[in-house]
ModelCIF file with pLDDT and N, C-alpha, C, O atoms, coordinates in Angstrom:
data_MODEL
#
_entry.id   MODEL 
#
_entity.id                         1 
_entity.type                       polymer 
_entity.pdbx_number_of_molecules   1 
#
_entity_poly.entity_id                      1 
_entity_poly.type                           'polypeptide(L)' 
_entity_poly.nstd_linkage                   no 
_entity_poly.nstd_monomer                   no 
_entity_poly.pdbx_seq_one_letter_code       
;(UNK)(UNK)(UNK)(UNK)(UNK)(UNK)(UNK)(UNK)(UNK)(UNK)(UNK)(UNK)(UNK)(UNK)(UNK)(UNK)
(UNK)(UNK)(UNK)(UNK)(UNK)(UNK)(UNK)(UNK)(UNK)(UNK)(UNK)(UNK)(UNK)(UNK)(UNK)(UNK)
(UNK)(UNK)(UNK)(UNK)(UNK)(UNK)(UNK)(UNK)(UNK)(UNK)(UNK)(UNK)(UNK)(UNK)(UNK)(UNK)
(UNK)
;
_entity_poly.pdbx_seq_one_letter_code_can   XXXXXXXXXXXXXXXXXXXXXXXXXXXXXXXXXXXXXXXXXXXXXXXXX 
_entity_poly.pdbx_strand_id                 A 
#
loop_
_entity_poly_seq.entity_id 
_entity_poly_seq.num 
_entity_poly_seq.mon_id 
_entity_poly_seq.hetero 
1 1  UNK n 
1 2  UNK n 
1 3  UNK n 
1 4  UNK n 
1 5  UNK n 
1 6  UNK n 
1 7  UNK n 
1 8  UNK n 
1 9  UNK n 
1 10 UNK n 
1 11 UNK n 
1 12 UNK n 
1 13 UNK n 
1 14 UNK n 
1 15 UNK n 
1 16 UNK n 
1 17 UNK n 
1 18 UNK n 
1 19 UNK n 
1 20 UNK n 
1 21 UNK n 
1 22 UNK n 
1 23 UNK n 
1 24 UNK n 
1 25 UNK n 
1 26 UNK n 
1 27 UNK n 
1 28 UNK n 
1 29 UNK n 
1 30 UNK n 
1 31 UNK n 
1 32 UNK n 
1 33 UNK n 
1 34 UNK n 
1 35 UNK n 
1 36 UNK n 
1 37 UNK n 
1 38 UNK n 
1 39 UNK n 
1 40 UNK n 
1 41 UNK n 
1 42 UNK n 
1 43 UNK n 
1 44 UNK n 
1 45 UNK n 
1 46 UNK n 
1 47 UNK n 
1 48 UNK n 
1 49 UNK n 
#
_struct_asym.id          A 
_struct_asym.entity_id   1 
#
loop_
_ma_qa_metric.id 
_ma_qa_metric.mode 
_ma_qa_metric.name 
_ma_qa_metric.software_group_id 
_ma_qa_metric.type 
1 global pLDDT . pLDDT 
2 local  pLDDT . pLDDT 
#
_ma_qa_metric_global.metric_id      1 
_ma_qa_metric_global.metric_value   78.47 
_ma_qa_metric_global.model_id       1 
_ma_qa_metric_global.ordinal_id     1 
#
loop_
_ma_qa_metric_local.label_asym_id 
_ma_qa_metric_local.label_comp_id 
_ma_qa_metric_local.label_seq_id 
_ma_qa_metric_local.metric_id 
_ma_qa_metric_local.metric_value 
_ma_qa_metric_local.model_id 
_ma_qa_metric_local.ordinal_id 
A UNK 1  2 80.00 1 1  
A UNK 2  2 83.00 1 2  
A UNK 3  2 90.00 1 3  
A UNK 4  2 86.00 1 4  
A UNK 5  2 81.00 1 5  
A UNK 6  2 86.00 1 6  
A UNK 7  2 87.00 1 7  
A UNK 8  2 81.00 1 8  
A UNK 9  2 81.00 1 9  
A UNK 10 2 86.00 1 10 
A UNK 11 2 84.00 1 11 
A UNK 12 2 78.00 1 12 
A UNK 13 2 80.00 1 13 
A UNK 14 2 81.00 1 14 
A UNK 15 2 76.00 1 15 
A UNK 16 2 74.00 1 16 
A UNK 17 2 77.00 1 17 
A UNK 18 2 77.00 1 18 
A UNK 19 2 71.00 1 19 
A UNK 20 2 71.00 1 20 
A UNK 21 2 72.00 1 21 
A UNK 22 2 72.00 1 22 
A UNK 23 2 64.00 1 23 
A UNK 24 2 62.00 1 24 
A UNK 25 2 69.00 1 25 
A UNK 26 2 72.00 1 26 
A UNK 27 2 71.00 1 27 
A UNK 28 2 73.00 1 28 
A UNK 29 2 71.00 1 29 
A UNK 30 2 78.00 1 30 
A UNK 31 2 79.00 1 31 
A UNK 32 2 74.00 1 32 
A UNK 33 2 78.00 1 33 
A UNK 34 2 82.00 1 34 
A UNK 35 2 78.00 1 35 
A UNK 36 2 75.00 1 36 
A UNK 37 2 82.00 1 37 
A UNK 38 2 85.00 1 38 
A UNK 39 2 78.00 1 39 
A UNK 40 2 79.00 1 40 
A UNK 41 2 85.00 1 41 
A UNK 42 2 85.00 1 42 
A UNK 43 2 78.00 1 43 
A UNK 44 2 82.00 1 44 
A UNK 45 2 87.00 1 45 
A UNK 46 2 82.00 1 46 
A UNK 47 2 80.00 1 47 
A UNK 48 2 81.00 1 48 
A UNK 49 2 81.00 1 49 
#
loop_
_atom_site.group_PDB 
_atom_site.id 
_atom_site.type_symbol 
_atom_site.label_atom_id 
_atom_site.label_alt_id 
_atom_site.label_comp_id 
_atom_site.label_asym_id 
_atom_site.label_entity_id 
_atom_site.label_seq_id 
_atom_site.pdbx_PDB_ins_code 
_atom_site.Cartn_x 
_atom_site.Cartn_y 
_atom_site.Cartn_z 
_atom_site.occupancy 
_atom_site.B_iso_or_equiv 
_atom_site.pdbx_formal_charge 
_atom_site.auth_seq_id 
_atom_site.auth_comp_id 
_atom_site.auth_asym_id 
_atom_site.auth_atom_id 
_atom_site.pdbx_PDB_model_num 
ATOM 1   N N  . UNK A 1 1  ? 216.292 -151.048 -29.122 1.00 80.00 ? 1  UNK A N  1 
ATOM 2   C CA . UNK A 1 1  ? 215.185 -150.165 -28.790 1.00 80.00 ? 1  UNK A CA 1 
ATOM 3   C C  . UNK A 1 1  ? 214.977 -150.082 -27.275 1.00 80.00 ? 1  UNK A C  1 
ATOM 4   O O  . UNK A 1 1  ? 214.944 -148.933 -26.837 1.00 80.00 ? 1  UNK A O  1 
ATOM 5   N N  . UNK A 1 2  ? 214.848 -150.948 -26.501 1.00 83.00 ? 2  UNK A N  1 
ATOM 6   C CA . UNK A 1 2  ? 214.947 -150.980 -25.208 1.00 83.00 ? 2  UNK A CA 1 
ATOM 7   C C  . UNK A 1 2  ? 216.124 -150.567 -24.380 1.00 83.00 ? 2  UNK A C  1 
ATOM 8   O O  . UNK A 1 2  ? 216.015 -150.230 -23.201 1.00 83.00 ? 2  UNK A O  1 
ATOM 9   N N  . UNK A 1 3  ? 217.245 -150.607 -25.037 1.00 90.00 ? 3  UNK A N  1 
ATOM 10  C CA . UNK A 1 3  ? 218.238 -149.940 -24.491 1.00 90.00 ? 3  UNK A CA 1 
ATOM 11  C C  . UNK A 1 3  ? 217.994 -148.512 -24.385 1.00 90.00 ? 3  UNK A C  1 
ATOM 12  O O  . UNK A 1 3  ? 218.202 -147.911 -23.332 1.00 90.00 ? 3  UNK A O  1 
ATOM 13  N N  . UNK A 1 4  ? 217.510 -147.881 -25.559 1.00 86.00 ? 4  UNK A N  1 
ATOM 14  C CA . UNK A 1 4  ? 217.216 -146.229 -25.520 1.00 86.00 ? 4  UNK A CA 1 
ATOM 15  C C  . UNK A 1 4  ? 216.064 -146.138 -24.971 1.00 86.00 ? 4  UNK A C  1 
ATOM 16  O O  . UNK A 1 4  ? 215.625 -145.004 -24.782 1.00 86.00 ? 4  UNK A O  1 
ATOM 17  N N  . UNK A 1 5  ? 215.406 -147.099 -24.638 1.00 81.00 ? 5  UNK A N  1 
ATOM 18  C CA . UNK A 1 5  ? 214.102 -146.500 -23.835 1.00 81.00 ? 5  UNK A CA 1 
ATOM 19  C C  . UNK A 1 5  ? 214.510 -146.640 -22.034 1.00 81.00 ? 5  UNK A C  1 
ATOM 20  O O  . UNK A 1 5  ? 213.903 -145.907 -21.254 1.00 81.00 ? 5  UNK A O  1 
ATOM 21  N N  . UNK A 1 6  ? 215.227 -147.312 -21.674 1.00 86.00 ? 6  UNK A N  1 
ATOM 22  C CA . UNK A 1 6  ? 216.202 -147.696 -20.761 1.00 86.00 ? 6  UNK A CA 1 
ATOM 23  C C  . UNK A 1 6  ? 216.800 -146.402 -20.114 1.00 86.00 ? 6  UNK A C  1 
ATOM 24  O O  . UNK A 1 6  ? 216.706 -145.915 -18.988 1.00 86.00 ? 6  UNK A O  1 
ATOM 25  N N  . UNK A 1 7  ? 217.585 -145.957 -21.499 1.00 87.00 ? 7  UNK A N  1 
ATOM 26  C CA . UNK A 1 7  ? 218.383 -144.895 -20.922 1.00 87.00 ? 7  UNK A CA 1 
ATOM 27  C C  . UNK A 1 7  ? 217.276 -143.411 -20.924 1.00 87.00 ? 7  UNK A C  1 
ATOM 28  O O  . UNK A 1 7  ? 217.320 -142.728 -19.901 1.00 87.00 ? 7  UNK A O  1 
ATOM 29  N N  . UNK A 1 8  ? 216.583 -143.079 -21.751 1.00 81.00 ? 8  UNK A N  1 
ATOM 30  C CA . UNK A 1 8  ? 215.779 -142.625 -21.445 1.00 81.00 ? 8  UNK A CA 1 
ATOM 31  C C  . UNK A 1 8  ? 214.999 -142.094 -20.193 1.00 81.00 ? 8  UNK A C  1 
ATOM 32  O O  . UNK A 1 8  ? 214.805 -140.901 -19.962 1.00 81.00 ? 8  UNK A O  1 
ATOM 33  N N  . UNK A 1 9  ? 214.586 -143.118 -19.434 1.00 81.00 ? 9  UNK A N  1 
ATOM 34  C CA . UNK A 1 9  ? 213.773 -143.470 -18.635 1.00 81.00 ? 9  UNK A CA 1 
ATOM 35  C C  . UNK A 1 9  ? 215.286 -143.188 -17.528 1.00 81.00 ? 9  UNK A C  1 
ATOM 36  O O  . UNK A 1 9  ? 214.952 -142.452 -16.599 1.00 81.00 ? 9  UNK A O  1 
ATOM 37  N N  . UNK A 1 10 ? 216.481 -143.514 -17.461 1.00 86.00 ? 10 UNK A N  1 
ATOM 38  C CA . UNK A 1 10 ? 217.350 -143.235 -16.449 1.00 86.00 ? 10 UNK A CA 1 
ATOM 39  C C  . UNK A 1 10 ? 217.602 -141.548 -16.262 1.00 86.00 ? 10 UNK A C  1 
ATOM 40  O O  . UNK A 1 10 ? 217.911 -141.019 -15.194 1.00 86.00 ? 10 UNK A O  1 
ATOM 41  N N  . UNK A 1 11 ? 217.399 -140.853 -17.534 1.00 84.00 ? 11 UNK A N  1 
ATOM 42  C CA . UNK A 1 11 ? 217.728 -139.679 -17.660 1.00 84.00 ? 11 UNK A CA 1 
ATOM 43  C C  . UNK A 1 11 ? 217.081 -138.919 -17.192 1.00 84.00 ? 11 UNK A C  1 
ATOM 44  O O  . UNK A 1 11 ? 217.523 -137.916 -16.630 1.00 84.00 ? 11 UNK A O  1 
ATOM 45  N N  . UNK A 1 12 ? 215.281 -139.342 -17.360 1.00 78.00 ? 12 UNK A N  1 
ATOM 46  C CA . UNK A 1 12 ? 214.385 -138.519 -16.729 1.00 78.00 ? 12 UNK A CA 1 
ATOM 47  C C  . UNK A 1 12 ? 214.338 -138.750 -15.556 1.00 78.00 ? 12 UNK A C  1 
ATOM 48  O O  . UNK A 1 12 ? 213.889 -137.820 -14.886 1.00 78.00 ? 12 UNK A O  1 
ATOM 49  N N  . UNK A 1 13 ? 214.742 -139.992 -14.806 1.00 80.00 ? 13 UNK A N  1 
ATOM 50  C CA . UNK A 1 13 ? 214.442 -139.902 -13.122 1.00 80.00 ? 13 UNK A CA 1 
ATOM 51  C C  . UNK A 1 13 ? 216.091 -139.452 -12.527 1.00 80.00 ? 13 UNK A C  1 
ATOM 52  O O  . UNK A 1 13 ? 216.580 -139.903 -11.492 1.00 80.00 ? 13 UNK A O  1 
ATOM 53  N N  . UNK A 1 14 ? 216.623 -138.678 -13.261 1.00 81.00 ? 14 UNK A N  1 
ATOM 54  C CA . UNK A 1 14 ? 218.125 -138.274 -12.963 1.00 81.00 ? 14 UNK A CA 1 
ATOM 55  C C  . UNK A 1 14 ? 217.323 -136.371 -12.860 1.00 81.00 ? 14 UNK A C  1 
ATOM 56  O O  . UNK A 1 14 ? 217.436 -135.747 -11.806 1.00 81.00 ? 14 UNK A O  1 
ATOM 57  N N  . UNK A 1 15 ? 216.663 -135.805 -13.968 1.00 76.00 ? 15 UNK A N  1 
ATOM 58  C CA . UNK A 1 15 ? 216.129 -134.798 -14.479 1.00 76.00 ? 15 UNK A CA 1 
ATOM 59  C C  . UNK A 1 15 ? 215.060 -134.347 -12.828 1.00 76.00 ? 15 UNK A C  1 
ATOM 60  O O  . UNK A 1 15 ? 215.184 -133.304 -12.186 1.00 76.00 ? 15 UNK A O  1 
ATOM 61  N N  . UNK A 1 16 ? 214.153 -135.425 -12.536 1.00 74.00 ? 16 UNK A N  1 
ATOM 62  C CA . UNK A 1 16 ? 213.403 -135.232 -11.505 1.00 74.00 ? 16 UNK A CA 1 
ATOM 63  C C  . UNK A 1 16 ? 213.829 -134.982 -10.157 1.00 74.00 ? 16 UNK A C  1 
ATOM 64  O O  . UNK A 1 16 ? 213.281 -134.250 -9.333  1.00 74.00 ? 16 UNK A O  1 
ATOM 65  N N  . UNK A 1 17 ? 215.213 -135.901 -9.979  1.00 77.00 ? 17 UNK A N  1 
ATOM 66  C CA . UNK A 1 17 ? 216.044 -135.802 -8.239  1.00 77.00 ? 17 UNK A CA 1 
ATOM 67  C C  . UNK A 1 17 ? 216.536 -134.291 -8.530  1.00 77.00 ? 17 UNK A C  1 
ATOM 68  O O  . UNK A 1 17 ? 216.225 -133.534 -7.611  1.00 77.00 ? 17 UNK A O  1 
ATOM 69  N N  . UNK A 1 18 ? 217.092 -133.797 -9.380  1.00 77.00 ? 18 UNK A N  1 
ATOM 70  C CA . UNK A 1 18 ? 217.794 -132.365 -9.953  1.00 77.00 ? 18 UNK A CA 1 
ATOM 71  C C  . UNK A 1 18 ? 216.775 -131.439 -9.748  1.00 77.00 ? 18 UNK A C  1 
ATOM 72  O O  . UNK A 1 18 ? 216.935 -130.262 -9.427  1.00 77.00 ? 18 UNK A O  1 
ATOM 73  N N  . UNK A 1 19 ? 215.812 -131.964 -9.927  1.00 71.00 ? 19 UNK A N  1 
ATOM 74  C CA . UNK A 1 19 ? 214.479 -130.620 -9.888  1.00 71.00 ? 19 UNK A CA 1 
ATOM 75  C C  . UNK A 1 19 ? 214.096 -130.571 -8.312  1.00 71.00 ? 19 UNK A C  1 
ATOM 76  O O  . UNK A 1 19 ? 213.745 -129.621 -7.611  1.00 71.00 ? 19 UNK A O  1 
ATOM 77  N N  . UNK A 1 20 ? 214.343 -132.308 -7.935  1.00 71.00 ? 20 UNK A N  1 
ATOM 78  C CA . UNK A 1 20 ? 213.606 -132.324 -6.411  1.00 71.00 ? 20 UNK A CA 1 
ATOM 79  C C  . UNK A 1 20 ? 214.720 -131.424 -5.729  1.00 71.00 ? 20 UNK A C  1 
ATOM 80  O O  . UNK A 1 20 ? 214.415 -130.645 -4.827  1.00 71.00 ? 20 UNK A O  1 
ATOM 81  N N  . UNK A 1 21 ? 215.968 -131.551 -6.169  1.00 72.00 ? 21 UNK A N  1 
ATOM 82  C CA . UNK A 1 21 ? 217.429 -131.031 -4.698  1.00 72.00 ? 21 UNK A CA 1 
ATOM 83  C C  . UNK A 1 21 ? 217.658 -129.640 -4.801  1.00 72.00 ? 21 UNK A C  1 
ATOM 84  O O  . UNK A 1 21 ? 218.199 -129.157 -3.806  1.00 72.00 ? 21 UNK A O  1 
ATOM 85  N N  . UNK A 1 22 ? 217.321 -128.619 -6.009  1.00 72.00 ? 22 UNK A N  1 
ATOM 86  C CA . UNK A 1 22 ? 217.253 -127.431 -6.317  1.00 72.00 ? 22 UNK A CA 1 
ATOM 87  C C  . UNK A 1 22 ? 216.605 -126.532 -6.693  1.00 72.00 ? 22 UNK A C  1 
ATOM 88  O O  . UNK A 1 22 ? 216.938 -125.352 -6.580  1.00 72.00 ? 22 UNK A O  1 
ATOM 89  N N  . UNK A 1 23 ? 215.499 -126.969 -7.238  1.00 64.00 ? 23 UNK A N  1 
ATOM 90  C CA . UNK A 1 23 ? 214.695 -125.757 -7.503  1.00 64.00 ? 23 UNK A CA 1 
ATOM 91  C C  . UNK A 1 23 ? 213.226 -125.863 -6.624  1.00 64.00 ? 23 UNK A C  1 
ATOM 92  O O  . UNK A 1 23 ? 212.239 -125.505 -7.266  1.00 64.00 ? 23 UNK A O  1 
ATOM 93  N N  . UNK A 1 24 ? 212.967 -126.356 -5.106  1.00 62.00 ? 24 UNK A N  1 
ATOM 94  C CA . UNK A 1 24 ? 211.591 -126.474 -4.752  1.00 62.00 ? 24 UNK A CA 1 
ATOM 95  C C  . UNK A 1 24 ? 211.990 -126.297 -3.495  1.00 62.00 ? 24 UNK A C  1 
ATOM 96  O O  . UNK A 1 24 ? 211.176 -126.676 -2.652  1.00 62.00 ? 24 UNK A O  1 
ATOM 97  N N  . UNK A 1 25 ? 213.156 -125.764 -3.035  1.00 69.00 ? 25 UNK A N  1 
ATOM 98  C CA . UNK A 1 25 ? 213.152 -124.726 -1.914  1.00 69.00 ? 25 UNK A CA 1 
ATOM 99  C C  . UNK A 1 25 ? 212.283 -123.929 -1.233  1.00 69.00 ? 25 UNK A C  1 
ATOM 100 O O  . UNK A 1 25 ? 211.940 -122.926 -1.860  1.00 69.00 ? 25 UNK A O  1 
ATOM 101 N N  . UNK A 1 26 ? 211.729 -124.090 0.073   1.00 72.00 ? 26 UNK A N  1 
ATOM 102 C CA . UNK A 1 26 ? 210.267 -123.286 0.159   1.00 72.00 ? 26 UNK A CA 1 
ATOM 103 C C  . UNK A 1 26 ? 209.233 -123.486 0.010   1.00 72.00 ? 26 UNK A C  1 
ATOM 104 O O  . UNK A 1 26 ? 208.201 -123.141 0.586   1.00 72.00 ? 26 UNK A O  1 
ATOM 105 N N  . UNK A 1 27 ? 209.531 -124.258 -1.049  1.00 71.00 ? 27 UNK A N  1 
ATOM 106 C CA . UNK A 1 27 ? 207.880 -125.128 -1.200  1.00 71.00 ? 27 UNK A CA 1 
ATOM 107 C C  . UNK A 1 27 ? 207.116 -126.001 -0.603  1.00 71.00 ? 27 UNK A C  1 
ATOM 108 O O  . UNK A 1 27 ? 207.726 -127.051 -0.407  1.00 71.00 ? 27 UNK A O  1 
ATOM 109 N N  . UNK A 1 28 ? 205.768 -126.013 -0.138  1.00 73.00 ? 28 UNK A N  1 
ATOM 110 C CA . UNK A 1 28 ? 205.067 -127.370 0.846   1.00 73.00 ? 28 UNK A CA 1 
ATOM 111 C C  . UNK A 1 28 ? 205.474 -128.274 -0.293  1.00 73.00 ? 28 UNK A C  1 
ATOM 112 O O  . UNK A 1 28 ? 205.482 -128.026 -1.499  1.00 73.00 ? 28 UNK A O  1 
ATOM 113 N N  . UNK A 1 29 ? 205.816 -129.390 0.357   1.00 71.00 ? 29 UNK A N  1 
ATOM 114 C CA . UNK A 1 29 ? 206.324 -130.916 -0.064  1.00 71.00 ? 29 UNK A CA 1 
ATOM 115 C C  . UNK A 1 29 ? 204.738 -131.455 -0.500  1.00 71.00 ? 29 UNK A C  1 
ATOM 116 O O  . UNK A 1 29 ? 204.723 -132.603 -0.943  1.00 71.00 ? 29 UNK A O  1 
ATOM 117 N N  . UNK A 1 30 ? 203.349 -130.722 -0.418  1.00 78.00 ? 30 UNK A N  1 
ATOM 118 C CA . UNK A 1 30 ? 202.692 -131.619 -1.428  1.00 78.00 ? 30 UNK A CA 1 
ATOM 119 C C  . UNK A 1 30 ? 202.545 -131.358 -2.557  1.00 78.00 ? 30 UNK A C  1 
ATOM 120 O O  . UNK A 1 30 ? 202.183 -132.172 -3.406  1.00 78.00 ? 30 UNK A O  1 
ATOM 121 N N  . UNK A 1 31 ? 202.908 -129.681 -2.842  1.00 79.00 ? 31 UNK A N  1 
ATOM 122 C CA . UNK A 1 31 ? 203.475 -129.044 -4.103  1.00 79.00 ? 31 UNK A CA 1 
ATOM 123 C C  . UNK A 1 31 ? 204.258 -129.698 -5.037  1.00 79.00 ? 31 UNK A C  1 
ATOM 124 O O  . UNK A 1 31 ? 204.001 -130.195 -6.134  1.00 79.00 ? 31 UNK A O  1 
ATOM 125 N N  . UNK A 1 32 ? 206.047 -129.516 -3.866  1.00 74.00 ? 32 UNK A N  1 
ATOM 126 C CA . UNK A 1 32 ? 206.483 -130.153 -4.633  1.00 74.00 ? 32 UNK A CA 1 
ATOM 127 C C  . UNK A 1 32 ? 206.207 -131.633 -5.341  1.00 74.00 ? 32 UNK A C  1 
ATOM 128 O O  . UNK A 1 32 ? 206.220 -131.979 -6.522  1.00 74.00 ? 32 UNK A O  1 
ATOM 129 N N  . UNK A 1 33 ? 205.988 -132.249 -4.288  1.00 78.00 ? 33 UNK A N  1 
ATOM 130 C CA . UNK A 1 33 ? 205.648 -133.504 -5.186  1.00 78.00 ? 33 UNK A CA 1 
ATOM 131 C C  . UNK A 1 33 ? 204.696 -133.871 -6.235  1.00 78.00 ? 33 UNK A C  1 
ATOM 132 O O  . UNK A 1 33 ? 204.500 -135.013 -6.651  1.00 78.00 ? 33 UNK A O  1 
ATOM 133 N N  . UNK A 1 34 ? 204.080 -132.710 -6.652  1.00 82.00 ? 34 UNK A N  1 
ATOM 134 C CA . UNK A 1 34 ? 202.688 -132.287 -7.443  1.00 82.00 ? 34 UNK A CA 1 
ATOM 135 C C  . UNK A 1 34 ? 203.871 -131.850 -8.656  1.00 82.00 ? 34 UNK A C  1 
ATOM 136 O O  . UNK A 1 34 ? 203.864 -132.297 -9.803  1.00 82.00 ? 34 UNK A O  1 
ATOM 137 N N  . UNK A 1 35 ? 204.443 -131.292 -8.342  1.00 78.00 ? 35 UNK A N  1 
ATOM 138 C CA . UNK A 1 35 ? 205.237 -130.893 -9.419  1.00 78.00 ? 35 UNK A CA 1 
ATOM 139 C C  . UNK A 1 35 ? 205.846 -131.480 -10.392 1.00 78.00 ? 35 UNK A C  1 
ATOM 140 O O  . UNK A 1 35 ? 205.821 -131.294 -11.608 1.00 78.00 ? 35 UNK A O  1 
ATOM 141 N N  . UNK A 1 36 ? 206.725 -132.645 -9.334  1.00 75.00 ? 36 UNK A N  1 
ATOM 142 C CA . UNK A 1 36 ? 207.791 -133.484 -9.995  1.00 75.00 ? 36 UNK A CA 1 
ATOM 143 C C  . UNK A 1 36 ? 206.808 -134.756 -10.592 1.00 75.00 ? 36 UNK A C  1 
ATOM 144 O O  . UNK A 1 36 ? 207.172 -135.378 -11.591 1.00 75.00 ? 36 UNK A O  1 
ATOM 145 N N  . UNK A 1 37 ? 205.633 -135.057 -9.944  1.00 82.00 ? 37 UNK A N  1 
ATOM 146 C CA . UNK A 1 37 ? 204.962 -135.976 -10.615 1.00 82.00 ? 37 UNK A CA 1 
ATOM 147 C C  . UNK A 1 37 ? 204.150 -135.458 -12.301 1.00 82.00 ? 37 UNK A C  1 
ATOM 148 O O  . UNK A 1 37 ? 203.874 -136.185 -13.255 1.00 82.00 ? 37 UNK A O  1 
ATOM 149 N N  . UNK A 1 38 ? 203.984 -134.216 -12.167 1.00 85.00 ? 38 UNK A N  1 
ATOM 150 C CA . UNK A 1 38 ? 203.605 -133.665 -12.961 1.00 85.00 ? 38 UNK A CA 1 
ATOM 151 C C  . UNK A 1 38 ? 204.963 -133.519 -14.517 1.00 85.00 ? 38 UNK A C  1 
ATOM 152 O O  . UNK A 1 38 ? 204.725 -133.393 -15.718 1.00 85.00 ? 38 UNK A O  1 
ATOM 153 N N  . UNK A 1 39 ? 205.948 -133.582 -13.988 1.00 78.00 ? 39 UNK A N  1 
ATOM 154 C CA . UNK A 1 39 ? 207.472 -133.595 -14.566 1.00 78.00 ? 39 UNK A CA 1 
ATOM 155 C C  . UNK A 1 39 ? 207.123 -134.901 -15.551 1.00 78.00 ? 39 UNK A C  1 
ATOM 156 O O  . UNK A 1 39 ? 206.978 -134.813 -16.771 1.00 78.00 ? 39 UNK A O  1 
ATOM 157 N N  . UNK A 1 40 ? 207.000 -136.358 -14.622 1.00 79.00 ? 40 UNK A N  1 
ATOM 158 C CA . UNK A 1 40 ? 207.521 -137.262 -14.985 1.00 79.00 ? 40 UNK A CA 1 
ATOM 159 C C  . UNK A 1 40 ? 206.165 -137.670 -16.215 1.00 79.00 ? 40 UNK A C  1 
ATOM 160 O O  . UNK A 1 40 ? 206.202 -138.420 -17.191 1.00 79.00 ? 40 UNK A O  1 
ATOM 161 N N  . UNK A 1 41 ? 205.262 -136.990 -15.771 1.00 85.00 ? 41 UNK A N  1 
ATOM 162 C CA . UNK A 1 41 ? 203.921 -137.661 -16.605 1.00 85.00 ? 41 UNK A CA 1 
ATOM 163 C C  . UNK A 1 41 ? 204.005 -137.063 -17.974 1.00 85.00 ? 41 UNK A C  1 
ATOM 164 O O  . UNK A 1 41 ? 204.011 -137.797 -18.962 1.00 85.00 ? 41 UNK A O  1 
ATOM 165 N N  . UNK A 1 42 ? 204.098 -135.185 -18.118 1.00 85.00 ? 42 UNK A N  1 
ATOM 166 C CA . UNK A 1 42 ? 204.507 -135.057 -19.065 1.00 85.00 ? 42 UNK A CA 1 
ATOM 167 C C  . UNK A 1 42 ? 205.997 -135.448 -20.062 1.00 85.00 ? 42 UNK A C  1 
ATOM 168 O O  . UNK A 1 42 ? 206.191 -135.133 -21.236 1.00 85.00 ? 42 UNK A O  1 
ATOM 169 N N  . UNK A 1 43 ? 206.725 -136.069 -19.324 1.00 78.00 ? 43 UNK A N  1 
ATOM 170 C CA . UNK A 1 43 ? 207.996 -136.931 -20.244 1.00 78.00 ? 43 UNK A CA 1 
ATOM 171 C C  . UNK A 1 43 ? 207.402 -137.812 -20.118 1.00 78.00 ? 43 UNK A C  1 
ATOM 172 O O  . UNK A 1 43 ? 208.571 -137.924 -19.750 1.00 78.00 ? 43 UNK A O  1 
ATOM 173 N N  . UNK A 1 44 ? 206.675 -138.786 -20.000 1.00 82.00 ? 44 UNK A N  1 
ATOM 174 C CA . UNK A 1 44 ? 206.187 -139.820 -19.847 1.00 82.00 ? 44 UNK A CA 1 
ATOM 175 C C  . UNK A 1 44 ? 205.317 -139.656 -21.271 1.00 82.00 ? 44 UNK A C  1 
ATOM 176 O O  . UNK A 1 44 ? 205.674 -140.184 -22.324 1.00 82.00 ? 44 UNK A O  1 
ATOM 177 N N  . UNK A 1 45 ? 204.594 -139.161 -21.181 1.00 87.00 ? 45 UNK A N  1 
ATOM 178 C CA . UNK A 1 45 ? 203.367 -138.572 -22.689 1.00 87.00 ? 45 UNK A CA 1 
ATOM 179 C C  . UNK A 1 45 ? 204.381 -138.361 -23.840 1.00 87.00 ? 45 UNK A C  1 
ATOM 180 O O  . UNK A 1 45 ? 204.524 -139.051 -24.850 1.00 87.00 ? 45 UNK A O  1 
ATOM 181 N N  . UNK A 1 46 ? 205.136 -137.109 -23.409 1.00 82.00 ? 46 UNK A N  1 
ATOM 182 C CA . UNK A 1 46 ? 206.105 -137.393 -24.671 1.00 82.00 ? 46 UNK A CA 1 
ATOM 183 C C  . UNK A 1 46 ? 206.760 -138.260 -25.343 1.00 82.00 ? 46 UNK A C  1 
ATOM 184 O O  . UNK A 1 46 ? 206.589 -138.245 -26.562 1.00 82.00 ? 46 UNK A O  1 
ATOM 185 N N  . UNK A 1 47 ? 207.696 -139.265 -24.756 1.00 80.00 ? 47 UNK A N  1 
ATOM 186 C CA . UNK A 1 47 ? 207.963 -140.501 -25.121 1.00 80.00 ? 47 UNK A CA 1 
ATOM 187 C C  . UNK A 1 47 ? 206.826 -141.375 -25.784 1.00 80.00 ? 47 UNK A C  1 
ATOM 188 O O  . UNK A 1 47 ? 207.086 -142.235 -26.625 1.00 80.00 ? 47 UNK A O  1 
ATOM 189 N N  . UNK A 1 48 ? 205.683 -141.125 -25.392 1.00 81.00 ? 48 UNK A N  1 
ATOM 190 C CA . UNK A 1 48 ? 204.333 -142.512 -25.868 1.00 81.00 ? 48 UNK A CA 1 
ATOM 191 C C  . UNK A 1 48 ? 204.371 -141.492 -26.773 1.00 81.00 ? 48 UNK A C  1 
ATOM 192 O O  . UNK A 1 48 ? 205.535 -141.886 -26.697 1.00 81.00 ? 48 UNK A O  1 
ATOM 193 N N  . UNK A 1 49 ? 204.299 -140.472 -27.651 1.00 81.00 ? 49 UNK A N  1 
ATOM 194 C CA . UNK A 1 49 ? 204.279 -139.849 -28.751 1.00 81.00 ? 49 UNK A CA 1 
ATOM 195 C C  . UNK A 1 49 ? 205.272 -139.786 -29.481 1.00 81.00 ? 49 UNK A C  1 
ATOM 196 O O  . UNK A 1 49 ? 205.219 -139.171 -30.546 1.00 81.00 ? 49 UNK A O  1 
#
């Protein structure tokens, strides 16, 4: 069980650098980081469900 929560958890902060290096071009950096934190909380919720 911890192994898949493991990998899990590697996949989504793999999912977040991918979102940070390409799609937030242009954007003020307190945005983006509003964004990607916003990323990780909702996978974060999902998993606790």
């Amino acid at each position: 069980m911890w192994f898949i929560l493991a990998l899990l958890s590697a996949v989504f902060a793999a999912c977040t650098s991918i979102l940070a290096k390409i799609g937030i071009e242009g954007v003020d950096s307190h945005l983006a980081t509003a964004i990607r934190t916003m990323d990780v909380v909702c996978m974060a919720w999902g998993l606790y469900f």
